[in-house]
C-alpha positions in Angstrom: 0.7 19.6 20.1 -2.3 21.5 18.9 -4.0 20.7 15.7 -6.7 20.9 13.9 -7.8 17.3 13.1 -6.6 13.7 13.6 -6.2 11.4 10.8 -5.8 7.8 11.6 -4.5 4.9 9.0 -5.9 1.2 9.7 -4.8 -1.8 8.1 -7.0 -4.8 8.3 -5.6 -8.0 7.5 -7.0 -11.2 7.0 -10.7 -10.1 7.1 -13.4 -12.1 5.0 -13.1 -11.6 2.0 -16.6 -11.6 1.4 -17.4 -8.8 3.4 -14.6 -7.1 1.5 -16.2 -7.0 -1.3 -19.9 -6.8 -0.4 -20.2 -3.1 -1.4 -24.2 -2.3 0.8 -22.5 -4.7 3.7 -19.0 -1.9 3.4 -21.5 1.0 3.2 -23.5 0.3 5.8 -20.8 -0.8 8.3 -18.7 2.8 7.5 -21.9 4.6 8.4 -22.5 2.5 11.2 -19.0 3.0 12.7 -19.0 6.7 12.0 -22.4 7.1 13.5 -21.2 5.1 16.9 -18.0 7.4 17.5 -20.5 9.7 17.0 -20.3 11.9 14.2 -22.8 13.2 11.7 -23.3 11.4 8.1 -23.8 13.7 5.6 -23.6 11.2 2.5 -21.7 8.4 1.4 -20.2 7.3 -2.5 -19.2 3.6 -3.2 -17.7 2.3 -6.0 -17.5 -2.0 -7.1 -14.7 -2.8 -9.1 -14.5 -5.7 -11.6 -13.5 -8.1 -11.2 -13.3 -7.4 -7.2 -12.6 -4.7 -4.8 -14.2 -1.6 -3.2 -13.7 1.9 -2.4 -15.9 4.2 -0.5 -15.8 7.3 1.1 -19.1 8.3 4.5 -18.6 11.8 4.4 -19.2 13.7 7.9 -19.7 17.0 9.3 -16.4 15.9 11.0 -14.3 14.9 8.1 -14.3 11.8 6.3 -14.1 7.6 6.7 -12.6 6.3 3.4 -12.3 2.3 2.4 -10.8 0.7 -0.3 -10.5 -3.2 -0.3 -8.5 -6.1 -1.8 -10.4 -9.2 -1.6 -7.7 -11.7 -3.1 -5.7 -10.3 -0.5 -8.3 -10.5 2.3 -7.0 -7.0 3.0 -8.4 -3.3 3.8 -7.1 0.2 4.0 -9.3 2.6 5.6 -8.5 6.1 6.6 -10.4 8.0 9.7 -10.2 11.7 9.3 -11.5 14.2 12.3 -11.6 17.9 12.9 -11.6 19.1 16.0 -11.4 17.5 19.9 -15.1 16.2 20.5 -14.9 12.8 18.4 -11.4 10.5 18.8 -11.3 8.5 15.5 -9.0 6.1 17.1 -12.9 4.7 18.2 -13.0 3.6 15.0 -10.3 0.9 14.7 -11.8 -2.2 17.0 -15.8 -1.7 15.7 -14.4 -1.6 12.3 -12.0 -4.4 12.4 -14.9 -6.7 14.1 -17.1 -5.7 11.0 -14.4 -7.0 8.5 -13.3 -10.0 10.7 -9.9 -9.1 10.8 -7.6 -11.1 12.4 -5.0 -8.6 12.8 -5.2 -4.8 12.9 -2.8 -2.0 12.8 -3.2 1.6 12.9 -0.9 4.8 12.8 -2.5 8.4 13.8 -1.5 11.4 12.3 -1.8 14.8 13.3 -3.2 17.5 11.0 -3.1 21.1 10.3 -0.2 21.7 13.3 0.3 25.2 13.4 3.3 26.3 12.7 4.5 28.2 15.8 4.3 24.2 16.9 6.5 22.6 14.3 10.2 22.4 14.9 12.3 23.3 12.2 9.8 24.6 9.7 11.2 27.6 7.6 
């Protein structure tokens, strides 16, 4: 099915909940992973919320890599967005969840911008 990017959902559980809320450590590791899949950074914006928690976005020429954390729940979303075929964001999930310490990972990849004349069923 052709599309136009790849968007891939990771949960990270039961990371350290240090790291999750150690905003430089978060924006530096996000770069760090992006740069290893090999995209390009662009820029990056983080945001420390009181009394805990993180968000961040590392903007790249490909897309985006997007963070937000729950330390009392030693928890992470992060979302993995690429255009195009030349970087797979699924490279993402094992360097990433090593960086948080997660004991358990998950991940779901989703396909975007399908053209139409490859969707069943859409009017």
């Amino acid at each position: 099915m052709a599309a136009l990017g790849k968007h891939i959902l990771i949960e990270l559980n039961e990371c350290n909940k240090d790291l999750l809320n150690d905003i430089e450590y978060l924006r530096t590791a996000l770069s760090d992973v992006a740069r290893r899949i090999g995209a390009t950074v662009i820029k990056d914006a983080f945001y420390q919320f009181t009394p805990q928690g993180v968000s961040g976005v590392v903007i790249i020429a490909e897309s985006h890599l997007s963070i937000h954390t729950w330390p009392e729940y030693n928890f992470a979303a992060v979302d993995v967005f690429t255009c195009g075929d030349v970087i797979e964001p699924k490279d993402a999930v094992k360097p990433l969840s090593e960086k948080l310490k997660a004991r358990s990972t998950s991940y779901i990849e989703v396909k975007r911008g399908v053209r139409a004349e490859n969707k069943v069923g859409v009017a």
